[in-house]
C-alpha positions in Angstrom: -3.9 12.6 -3.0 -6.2 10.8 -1.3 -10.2 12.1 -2.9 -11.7 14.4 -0.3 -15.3 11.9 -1.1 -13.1 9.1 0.1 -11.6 10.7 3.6 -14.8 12.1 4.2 -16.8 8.9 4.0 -14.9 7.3 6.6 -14.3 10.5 9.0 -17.2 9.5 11.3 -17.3 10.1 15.3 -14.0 10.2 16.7 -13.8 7.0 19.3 -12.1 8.9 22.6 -8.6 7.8 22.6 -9.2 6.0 26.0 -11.5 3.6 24.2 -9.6 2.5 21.1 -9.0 -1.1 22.2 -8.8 -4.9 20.3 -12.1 -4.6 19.6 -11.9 -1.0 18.5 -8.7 -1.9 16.0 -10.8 -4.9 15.1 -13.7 -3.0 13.6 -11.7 -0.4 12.0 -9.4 -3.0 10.0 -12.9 -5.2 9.1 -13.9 -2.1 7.3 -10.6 -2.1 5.5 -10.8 -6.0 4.9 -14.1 -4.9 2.8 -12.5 -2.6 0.3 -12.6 -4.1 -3.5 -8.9 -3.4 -5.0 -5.5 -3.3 -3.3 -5.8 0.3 -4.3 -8.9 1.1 -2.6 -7.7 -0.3 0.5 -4.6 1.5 0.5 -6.6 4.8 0.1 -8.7 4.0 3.4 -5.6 2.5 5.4 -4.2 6.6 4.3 -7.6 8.1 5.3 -8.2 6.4 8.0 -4.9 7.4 9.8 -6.8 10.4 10.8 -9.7 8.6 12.3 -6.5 6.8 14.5 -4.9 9.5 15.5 -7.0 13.3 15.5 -4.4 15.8 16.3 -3.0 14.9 12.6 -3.6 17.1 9.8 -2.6 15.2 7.4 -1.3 11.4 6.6 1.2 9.7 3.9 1.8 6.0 3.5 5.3 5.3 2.3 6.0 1.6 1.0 9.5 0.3 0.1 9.7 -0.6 -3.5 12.8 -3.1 -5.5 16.2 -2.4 -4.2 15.0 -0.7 -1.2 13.5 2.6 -3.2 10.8 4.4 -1.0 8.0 5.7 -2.9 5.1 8.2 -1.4 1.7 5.9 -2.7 -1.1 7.5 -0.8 -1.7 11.0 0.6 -4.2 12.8 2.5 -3.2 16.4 1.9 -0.5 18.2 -0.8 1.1 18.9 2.4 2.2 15.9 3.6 3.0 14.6 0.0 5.9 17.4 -0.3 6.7 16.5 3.1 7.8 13.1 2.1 9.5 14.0 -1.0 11.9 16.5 0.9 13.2 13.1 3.1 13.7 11.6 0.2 15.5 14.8 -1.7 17.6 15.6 1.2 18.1 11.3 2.5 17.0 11.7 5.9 14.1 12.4 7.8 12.0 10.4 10.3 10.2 8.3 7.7 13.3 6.8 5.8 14.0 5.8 9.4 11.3 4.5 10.2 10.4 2.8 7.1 14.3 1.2 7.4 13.6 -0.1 10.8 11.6 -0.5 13.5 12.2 2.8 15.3 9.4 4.8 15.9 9.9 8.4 15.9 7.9 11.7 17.2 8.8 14.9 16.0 7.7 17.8 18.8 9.1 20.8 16.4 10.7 20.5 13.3 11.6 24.1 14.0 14.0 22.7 17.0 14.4 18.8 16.0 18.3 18.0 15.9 18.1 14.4 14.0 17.4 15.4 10.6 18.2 19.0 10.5 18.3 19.8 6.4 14.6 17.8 6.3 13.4 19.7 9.2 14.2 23.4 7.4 12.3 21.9 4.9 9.3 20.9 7.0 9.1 23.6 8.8 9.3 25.8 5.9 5.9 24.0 4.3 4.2 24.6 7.7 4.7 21.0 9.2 5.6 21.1 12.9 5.4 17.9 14.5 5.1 14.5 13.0 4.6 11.1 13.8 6.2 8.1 11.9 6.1 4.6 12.3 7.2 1.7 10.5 4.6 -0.1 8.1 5.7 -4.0 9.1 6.4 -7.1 7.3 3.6 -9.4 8.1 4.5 -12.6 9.6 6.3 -14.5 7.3 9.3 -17.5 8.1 11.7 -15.0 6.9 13.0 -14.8 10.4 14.4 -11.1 9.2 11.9 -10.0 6.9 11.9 -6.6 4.6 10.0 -4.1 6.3 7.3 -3.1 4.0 7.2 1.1 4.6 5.9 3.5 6.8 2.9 5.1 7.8 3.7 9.0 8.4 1.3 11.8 10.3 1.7 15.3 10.1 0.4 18.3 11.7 0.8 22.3 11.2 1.0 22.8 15.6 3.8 22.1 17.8 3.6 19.4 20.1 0.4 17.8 18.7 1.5 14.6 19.2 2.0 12.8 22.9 3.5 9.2 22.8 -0.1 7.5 23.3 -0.1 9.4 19.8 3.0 7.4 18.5 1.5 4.0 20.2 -2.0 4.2 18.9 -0.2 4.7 15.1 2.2 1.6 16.1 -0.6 -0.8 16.6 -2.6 0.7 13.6 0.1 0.1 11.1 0.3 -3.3 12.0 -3.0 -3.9 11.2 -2.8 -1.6 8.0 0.0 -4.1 6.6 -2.2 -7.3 7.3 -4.8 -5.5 5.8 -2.4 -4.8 2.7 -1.3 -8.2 2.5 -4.6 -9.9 2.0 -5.7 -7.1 -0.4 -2.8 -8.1 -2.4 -3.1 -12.0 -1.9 -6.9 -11.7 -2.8 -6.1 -9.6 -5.9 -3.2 -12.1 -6.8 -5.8 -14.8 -6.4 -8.5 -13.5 -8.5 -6.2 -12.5 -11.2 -4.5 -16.2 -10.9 -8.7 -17.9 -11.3 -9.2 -15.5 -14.4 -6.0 -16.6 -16.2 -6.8 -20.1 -15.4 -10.1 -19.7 -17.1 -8.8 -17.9 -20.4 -5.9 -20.4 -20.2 -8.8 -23.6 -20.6 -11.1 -21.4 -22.6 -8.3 -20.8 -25.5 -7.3 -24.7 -24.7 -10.9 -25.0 -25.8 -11.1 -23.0 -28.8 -7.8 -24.8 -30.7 -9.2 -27.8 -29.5 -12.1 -27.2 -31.6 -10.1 -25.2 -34.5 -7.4 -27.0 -34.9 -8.5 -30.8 -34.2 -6.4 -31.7 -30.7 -7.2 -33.3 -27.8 -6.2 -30.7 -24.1 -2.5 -31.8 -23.6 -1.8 -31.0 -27.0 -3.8 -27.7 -27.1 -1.7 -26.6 -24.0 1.6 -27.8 -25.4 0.8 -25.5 -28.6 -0.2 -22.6 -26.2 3.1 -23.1 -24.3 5.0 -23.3 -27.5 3.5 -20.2 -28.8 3.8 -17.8 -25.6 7.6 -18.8 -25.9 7.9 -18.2 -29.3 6.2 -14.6 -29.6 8.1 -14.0 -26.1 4.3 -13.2 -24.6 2.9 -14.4 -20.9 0.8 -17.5 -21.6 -2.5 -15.5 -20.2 -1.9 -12.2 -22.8 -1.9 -15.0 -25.4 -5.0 -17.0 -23.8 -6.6 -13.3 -23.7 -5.7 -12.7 -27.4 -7.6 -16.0 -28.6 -10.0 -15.9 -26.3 -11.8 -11.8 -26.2 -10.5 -11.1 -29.5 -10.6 -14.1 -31.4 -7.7 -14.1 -33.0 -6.0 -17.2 -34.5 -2.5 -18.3 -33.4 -1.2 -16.6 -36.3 -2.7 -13.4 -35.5 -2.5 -13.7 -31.6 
């Protein structure tokens, strides 16, 4: 569950609904864009569903995992948490749907919904009465049919809380969530990628020195090594490097 210190650092002003434009959705995502960790940045893309959309109680983000397993990774509230794990208990439910295609979906009353009626006992019977979900989308890519990534899902304990300005405003928000997503993860991938290459030419160094070779023959030794011990070439690099541990020990 998203850390109540966390929602309620970002729950500022509400914009009125008739003034969340480009530039609105372009603020709101450079605040995202600023968050450390792909973790932190998926708790304020959860959190700051609310700030999107008001008449929500409570927000989940749903991404799709290997082999098309859904898993709930963020949460606002309990609530909508157990929400998401009754779609997935019972197979159906507005954010499999949505997370599985394109199809938007607004829920006026669980209590009378026909589309998914064994999840929307179960909703109803946890106090959730209308919902909005909307697919979390691939970002661009060449893939000309690329796997959605998941789907951002908002909750709310009245009937008819949600209009379909509602269901827009949380379309054009999860696009911006998963760009927002994507370069947390490619700026993560890249700083993690710059710190292997350092303990990589740092361990280079150290058997240099040790063991009296010149780089290609340092690296060859590291290669040989990692393959031999059946270890990634950076846990070995890491071994040699923090802990100082010869090749025998590494």
């Amino acid at each position: 569950m998203i850390p109540p210190s966390a929602r309620a650092a970002i729950l500022r002003p509400v914009t009125p609904r008739d003034e969340r434009d480009a530039p609105y959705f372009a603020r709101l995502v450079a605040g995202l864009a600023v968050e450390r960790t792909p973790e932190d940045t998926l708790e304020q893309v959860v959190a700051r569903c609310l700030e999107v959309v008001e008449a929500a109680d409570s927000a989940s983000l749903t991404l799709r995992r290997a082999r098309g397993r859904l898993e709930t990774v963020g949460a606002t509230e309990e609530v909508a948490r157990r929400a998401d794990a009754a779609q997935l208990e019972v197979g159906e439910g507005p954010c499999l749907d949505s997370a599985l295609s394109r199809e938007p979906h607004l829920v006026q009353d669980t209590a009378t919904d026909p589309r998914w009626p064994r999840w929307s006992r179960a909703a109803a019977a946890l106090g959730v009465r209308s919902v909005v979900s909307v697919q979390l989308p691939a970002p661009q890519s060449d893939d000309p049919a690329p796997r959605p990534v998941g789907a951002i899902n908002l909750y709310s304990t009245r009937p008819g809380a949600f209009d379909r300005d509602d269901l827009d405003l949380a379309e054009v928000y999860a696009t911006h969530a998963a760009l927002a997503l994507s370069s947390a993860r490619v700026v993560d991938g890249l700083e993690q990628a710059v710190r292997s290459r350092h303990l990589i030419g740092a361990a280079q160094g150290m058997l240099m020195q040790r063991y009296d070779l010149d780089l290609d023959q340092s690296f060859q030794v590291l290669l040989r090594w990692s393959s031999h011990r059946n270890q990634p070439l950076r846990d070995l690099a890491e071994a040699i490097v923090e802990r100082r541990e010869s090749l025998d020990e590494a």
